[in-house]
C-alpha positions in Angstrom: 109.2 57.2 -49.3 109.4 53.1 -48.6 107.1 51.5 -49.6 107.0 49.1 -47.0 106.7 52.0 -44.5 103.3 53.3 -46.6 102.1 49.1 -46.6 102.6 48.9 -42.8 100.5 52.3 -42.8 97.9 51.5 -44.7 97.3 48.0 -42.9 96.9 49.5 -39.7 95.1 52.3 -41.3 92.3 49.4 -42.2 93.1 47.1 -39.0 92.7 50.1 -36.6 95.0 48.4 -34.3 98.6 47.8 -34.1 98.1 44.5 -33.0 96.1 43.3 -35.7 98.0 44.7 -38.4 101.3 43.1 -36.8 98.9 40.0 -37.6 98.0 40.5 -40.7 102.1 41.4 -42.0 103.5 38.9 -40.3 105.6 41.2 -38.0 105.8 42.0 -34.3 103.9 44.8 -32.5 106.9 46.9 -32.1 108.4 46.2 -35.3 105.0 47.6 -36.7 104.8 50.5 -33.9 108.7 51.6 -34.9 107.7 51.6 -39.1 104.8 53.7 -38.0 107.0 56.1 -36.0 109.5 56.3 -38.9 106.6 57.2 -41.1 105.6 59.6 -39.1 109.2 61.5 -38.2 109.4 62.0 -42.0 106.3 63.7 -42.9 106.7 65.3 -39.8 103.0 65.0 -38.7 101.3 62.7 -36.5 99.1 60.0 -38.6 97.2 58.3 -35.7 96.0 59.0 -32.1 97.0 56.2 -29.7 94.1 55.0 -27.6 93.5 52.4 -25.2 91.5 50.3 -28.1 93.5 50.6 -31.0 94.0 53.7 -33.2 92.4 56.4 -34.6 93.8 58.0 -37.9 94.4 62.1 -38.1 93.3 63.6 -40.3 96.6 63.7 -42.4 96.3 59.6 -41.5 93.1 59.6 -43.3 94.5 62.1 -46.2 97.6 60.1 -47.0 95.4 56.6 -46.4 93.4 57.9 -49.0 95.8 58.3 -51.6 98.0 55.7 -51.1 95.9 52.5 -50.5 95.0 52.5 -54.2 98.2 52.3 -55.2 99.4 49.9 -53.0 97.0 47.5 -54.4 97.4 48.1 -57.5 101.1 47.0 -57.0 99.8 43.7 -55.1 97.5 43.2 -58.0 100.5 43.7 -60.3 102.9 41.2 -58.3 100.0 38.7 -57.7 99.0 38.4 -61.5 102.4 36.7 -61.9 101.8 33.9 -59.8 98.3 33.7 -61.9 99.5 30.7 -63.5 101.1 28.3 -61.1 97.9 26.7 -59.6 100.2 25.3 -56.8 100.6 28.7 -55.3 97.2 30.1 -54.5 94.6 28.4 -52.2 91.5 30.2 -51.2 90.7 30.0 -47.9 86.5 30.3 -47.0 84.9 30.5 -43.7 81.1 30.8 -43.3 77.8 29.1 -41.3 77.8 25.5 -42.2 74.2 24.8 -43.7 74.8 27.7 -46.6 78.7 27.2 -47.1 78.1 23.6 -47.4 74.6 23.7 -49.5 75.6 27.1 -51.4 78.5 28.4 -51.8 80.8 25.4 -51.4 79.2 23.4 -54.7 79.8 27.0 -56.7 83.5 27.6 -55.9 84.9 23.9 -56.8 84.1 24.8 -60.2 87.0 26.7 -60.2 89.1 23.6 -58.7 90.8 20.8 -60.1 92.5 20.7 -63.3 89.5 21.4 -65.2 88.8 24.8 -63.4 90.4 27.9 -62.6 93.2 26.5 -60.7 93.0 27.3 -57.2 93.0 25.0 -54.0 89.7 25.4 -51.6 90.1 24.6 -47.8 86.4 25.9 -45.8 86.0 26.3 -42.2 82.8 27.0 -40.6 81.6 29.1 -37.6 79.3 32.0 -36.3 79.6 35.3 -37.8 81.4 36.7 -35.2 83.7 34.0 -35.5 84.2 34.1 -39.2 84.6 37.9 -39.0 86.9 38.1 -36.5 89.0 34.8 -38.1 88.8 37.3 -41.6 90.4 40.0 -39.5 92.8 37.9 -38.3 94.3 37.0 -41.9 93.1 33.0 -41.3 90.6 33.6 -44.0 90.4 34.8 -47.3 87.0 35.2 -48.2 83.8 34.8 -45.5 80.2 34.1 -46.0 78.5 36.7 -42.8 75.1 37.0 -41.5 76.3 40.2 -40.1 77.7 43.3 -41.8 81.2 44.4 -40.2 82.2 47.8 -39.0 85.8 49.5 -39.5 87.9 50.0 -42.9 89.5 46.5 -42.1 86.8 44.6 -44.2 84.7 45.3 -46.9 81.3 43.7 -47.5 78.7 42.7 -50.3 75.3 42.1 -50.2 75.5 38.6 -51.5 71.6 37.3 -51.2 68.9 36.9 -48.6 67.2 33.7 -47.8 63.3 33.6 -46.7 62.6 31.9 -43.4 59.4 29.4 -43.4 57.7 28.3 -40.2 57.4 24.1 -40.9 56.5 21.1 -39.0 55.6 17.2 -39.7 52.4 16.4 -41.9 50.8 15.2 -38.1 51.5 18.4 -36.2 49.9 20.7 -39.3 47.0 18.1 -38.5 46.5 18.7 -35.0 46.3 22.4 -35.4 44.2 22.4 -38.6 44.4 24.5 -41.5 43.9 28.3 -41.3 44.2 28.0 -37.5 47.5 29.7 -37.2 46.2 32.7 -39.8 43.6 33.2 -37.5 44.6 32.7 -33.8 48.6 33.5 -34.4 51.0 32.3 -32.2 48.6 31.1 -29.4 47.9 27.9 -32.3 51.5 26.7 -31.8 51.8 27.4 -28.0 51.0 24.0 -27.0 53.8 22.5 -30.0 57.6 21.9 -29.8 60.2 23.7 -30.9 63.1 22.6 -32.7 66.1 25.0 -32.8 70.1 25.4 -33.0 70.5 27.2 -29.6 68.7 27.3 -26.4 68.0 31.0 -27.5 65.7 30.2 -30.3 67.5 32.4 -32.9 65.6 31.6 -35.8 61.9 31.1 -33.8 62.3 34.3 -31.9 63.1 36.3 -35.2 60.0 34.6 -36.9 57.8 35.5 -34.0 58.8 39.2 -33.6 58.7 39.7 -37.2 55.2 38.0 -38.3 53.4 37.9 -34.3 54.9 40.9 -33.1 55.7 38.5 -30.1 58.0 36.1 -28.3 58.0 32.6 -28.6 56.3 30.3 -25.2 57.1 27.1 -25.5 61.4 26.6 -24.8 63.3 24.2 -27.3 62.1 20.6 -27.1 65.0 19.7 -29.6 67.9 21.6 -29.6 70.6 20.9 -32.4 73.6 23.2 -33.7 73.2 22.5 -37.1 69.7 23.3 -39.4 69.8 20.0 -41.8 69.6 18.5 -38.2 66.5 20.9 -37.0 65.4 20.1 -40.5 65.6 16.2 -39.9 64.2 15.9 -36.3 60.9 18.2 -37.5 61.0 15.9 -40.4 60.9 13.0 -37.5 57.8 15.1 -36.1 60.2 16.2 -33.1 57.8 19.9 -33.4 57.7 23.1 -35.3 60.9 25.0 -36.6 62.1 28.0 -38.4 64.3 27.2 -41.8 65.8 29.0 -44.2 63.6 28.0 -47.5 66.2 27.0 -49.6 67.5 24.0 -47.1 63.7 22.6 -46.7 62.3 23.3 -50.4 62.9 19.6 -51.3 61.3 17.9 -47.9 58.4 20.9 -48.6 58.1 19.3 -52.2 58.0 15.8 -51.1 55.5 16.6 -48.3 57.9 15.7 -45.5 57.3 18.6 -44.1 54.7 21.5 -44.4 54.5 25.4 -44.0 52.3 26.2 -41.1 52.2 29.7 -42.2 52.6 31.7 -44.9 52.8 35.6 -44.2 52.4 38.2 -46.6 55.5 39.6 -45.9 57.8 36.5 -44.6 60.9 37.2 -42.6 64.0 37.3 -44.5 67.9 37.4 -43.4 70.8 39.0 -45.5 74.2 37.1 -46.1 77.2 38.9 -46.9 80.3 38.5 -48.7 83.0 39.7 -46.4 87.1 40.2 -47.3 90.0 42.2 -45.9 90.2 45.5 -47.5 92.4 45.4 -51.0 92.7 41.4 -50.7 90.2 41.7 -53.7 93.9 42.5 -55.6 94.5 38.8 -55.5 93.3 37.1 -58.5 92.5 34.0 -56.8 89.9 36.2 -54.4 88.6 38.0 -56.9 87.4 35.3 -58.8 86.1 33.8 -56.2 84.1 36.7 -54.8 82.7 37.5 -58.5 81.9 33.7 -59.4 79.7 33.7 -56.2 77.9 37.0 -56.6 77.5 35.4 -59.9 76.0 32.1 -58.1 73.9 33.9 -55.6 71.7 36.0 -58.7 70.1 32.0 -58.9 69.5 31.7 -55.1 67.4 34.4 -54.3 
């Protein structure tokens, strides 16, 4: 059997779409469409059902993905491990929110660059999770940092850490409302303060307030900035209250720039994943990448 018939297979086994595995080889729809047809005359059994979303795999899709796909990358781990050595060859490609890829994850990884390191080249982009996810399904990424867990067989995820989200504001607005007021009158304390957020839908406030008030936030977004080191500067400024992740306002906490207006007993917390393309972990270059963060993220949580 070709091998490069069972590779187109298995890639749209894991892509659940023509289209996206045609992507993610480098070859056109129908070119990927005929392989699969091929594939199919010779074992004379169908191995997906077409629908008008992507595929489906048969059961004998699923049977033979099963047994092959381990193979297959096995064999990509075996030809990739030869290129281990020429630094020049691999560059890891990272996509992920910008306040953690740029605080976390990007300070990690380049101490496995340069000629010091491990010998790959870094290049980062940053976006939403959606966007990251779907730019990892795409094949324009190599390894992505996600707030969200993805579906499908295309990409595999890892529970990488979760961050802690702390309700802050300015020395002057803890003032005004006075200590212990928020513990005892909730949300109705900080009605009358502004909010500082990344989105007019006050993501990180509305999560706080459903998960420690059992409510919805009042008062819209005073300040509203797509970026939290820039939420976490303007409530710095005393622009009004704002929800961070605690390891991006620890240090202004410490100094006093800031203060926690709250402190539940059980404070909201939000899970980042590790995300690849199924089998990419094959590559050397990924794999050390996705084990020297794991490795990172046992000292961030």
């Amino acid at each position: 059997m070709d091998l490069a018939l069972l590779r187109t297979f298995v890639t749209v086994h894991r892509a659940g779409s023509f289209t996206r595995a045609a992507a993610l080889l480098g070859l056109s729809q129908p070119a990927v469409t005929s392989q699969i047809r091929t594939l199919e005359r010779q074992l004379g059994r169908p191995l997906f059902l077409r629908q008008a979303r992507g595929v489906t795999p048969t059961t004998i899709g699923d049977e033979l993905a099963h047994k092959a796909a381990p193979h297959l990358d096995a064999l990509v781990e075996i030809a990739e491990s030869g290129l281990e050595e020429d630094s020049s060859l691999r560059t890891l490609h990272l996509a992920g929110p910008p306040e953690f890829t740029a605080e976390r994850a990007l300070p990690a990884l380049t101490e496995l660059t340069g000629e010091d390191g491990q010998g790959f080249a870094l290049r980062a982009s940053f976006g939403t999770a959606e966007e990251t996810l779907e730019g990892l399904a795409a094949g324009h990424h190599d390894l992505a940092i996600s707030t969200a867990r993805p579906r499908g067989a295309l990409l595999s995820a890892t529970a990488l850490c979760d961050e802690e989200h702390v309700l802050v504001a300015a020395p002057g607005w803890a003032g005004r409302i006075g200590s212990g007021t928020v513990r005892r009158n909730g949300p109705s304390a900080l009605e009358q303060v502004p909010v500082v957020e990344v989105h007019e839908s006050l993501p990180f406030v509305a999560r706080y307030w459903a998960s420690v008030f059992d409510s919805r936030p009042v008062a819209p977004g005073t300040v509203v900035v797509p970026d939290l080191r820039a939420v976490l500067a303007c409530a710095t400024a005393g622009a009004g209250l704002a929800v961070l992740p605690r390891y991006l306002c620890a240090g202004a906490l410490k100094r006093g720039e800031v203060v926690a207006l709250h402190e539940p007993a059980v404070p909201p917390l939000r899970t980042y994943f590790l995300v690849v393309r199924t089998g990419t972990l094959a590559m050397p270059h990924i794999a050390r990448a996705h084990e020297w963060l794991e490795q990172a993220a046992t000292d961030w949580c």
